[in-house]
C-alpha positions in Angstrom: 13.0 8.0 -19.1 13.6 9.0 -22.7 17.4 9.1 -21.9 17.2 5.5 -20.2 15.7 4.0 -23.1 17.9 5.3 -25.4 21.1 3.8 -23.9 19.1 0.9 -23.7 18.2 0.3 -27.3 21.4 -0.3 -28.2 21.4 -3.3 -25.9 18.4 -4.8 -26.0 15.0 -3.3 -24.0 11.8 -4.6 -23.1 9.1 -2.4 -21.6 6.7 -2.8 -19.0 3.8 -1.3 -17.3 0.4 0.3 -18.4 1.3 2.4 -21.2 0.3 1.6 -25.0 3.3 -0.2 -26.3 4.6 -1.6 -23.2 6.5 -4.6 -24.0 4.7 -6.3 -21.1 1.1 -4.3 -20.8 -1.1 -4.4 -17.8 -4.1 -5.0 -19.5 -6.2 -5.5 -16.8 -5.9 -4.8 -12.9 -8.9 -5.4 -10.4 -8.5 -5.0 -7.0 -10.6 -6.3 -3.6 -8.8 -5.8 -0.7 -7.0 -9.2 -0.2 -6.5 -9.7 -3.7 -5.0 -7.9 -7.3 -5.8 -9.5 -10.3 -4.3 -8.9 -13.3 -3.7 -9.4 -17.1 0.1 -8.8 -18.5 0.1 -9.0 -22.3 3.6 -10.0 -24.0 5.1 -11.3 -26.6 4.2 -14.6 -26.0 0.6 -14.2 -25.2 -1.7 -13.4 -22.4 -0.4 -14.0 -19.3 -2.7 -14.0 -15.9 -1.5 -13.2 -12.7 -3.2 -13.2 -9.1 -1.4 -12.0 -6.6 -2.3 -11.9 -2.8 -2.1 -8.7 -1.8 -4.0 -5.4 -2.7 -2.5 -3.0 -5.1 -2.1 -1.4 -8.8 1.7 -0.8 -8.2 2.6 -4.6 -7.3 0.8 -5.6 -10.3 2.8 -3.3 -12.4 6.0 -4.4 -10.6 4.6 -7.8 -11.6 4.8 -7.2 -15.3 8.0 -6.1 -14.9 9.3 -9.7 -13.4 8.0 -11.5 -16.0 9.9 -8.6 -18.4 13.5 -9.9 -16.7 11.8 -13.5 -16.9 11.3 -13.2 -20.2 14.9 -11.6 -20.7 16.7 -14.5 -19.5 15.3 -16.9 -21.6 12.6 -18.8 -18.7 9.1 -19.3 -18.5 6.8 -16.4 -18.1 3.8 -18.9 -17.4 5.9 -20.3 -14.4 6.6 -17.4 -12.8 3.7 -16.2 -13.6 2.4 -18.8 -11.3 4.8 -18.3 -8.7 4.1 -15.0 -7.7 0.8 -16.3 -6.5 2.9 -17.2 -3.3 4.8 -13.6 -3.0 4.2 -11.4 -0.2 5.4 -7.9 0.4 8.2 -7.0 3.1 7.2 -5.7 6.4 6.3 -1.8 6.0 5.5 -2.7 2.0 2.3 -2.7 2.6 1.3 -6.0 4.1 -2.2 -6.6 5.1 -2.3 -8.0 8.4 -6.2 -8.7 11.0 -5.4 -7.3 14.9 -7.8 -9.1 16.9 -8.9 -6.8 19.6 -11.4 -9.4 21.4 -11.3 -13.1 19.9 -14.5 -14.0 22.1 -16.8 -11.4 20.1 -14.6 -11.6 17.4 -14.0 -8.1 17.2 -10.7 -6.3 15.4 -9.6 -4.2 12.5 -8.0 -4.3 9.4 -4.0 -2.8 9.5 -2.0 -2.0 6.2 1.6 -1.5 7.1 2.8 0.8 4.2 5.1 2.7 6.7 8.7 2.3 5.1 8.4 4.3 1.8 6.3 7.1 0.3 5.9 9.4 -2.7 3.3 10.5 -4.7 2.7 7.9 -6.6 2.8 4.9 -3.8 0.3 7.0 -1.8 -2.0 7.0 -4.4 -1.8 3.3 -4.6 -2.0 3.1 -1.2 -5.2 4.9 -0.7 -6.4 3.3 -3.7 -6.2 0.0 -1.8 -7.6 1.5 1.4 -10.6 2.3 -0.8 -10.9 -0.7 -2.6 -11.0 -2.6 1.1 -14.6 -2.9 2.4 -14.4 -2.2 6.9 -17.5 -3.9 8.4 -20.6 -2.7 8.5 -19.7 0.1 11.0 -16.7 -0.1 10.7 -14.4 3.1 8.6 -11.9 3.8 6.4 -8.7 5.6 8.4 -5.7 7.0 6.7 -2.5 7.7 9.1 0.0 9.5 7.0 3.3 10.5 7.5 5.7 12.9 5.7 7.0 11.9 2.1 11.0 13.3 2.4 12.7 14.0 -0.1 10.7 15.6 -3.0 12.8 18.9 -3.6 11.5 22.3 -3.5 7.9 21.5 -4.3 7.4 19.1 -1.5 4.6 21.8 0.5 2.6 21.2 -2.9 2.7 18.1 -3.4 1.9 17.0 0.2 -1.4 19.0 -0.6 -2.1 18.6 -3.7 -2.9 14.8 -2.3 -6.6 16.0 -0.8 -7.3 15.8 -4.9 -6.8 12.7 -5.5 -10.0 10.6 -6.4 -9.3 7.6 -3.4 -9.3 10.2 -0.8 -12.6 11.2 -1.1 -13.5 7.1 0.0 -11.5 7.6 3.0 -13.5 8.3 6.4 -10.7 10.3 7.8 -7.1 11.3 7.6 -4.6 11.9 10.7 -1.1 13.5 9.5 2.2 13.1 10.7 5.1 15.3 10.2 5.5 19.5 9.0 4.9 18.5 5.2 2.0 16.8 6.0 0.7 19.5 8.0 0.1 21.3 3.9 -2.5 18.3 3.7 -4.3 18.4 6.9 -4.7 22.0 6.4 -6.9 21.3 3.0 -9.1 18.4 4.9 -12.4 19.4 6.4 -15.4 18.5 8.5 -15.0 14.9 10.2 -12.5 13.5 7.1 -9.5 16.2 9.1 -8.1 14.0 12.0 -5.3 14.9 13.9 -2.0 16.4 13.2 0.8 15.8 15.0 4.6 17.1 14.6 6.1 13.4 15.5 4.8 10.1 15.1 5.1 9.3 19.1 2.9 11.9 19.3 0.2 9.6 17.8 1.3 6.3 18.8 0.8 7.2 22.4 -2.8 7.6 21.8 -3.3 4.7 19.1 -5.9 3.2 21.2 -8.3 6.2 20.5 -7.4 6.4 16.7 -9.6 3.0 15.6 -12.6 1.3 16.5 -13.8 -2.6 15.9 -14.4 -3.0 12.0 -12.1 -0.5 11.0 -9.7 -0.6 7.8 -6.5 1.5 8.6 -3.7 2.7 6.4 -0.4 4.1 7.8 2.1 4.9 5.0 5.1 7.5 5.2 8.8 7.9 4.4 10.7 5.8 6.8 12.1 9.1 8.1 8.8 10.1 9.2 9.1 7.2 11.8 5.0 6.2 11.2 6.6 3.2 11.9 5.7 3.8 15.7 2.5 4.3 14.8 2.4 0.6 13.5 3.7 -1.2 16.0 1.2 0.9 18.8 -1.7 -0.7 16.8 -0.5 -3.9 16.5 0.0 -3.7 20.1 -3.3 -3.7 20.9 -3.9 -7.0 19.5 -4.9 -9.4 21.7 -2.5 -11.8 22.3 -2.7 -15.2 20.9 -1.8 -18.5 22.9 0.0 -21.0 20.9 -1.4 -24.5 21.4 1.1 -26.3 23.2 1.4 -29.9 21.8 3.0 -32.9 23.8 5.0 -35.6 22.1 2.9 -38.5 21.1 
């Protein structure tokens, strides 16, 4: 980053994120788990932003649209405004209700994280899966599949995520994938789920993975195909008849 910013100083750089001195600050982030809420200080003042989905990182990446905003000489209050109605891509994280039984009203909560992973986005992740309160008896499920491409410290860092501070929120962890198998290995009592080699392996029993009330996160490197894992949840949505409306 030092080297970055140095090329860019000769042309003009504004900074963003959380740090002291950021161009764009996040001053402020709360969290709920439909909802992040956050305060950006620039240059031109105070800016609030709301956006609806969950998460630290898309409030960061926030701050740095109203950077390029800023850059080309629009308004920051505008877009500001506008990112009210932004929603992520499918596997980037979107928040979506299966409804299992509409009669009884039963279902869970699905976070569909399953296109990208590292470090870093896993902690947000899990951060948001914390943050997001399951019904009454209802848990907290992590499904997590391999982060590729992390170089020759990727067994460590797979495990090194049973430290991290959201984890111990979470009711239980299934792992997908070899390098995840370095996390599952440091999970104990009820909070160590199932490991599996390939996703398939999991998606062919999704059924028996959540109960009514649950939250669940899946979130892995797109190579790690968790993918499957999504769509075998979704799949056990109920599915819901479109009202069928005659021409007046």
């Amino acid at each position: 980053t030092p080297l970055l910013l140095g090329a860019a100083a000769a042309h003009g750089c504004l900074t963003f994120g959380a740090a002291q001195g950021a161009d764009f600050r996040l001053a402020r982030v709360d969290l709920s788990g439909a909802a992040t809420v956050a305060q950006v200080d620039t240059p031109e003042g105070a800016q609030l932003i709301r956006l609806a989905t969950p998460g630290r990182h898309f409030a960061t990446n926030a701050a740095g649209v109203l950077a390029v905003i800023s850059a080309l000489g629009a308004d920051i209050t505008l877009a500001a405004r506008d990112l009210a109605d932004w929603r992520p891509h499918a596997g980037r994280g979107v928040r979506e209700e299966v409804v299992l039984d509409p009669v009884e009203g039963l279902g869970f909560t699905l976070y569909d994280d399953a296109y990208n992973a590292n470090p870093t986005s896993m902690a947000a992740a899990l951060e948001v899966l914390a943050v997001t309160e399951p019904d009454p008896r209802g848990r907290r499920i992590a499904i997590l599949g391999d982060m590729l491409e992390l170089g020759p410290d990727e067994a460590q860092m797979h495990a090194d995520l049973a430290a991290l501070e959201w984890l111990a929120q979470v009711d239980q962890v299934h792992c997908v994938g070899p390098r995840m198998r370095a996390l599952w290995q440091r999970l104990e009592g009820d909070k160590q789920g199932r490991w599996v080699e390939r996703a398939e392996d999991l998606a062919s029993h999704a059924g028996a993975l959540v109960h009514p009330g649950d939250v669940v996160l899946v979130k892995g490197s797109l190579g790690a195909r968790v993918g499957q894992v999504v769509d075998a949840l979704r799949n056990l949505g109920h599915p819901m008849q479109q009202e069928t409306r005659g021409n007046a």
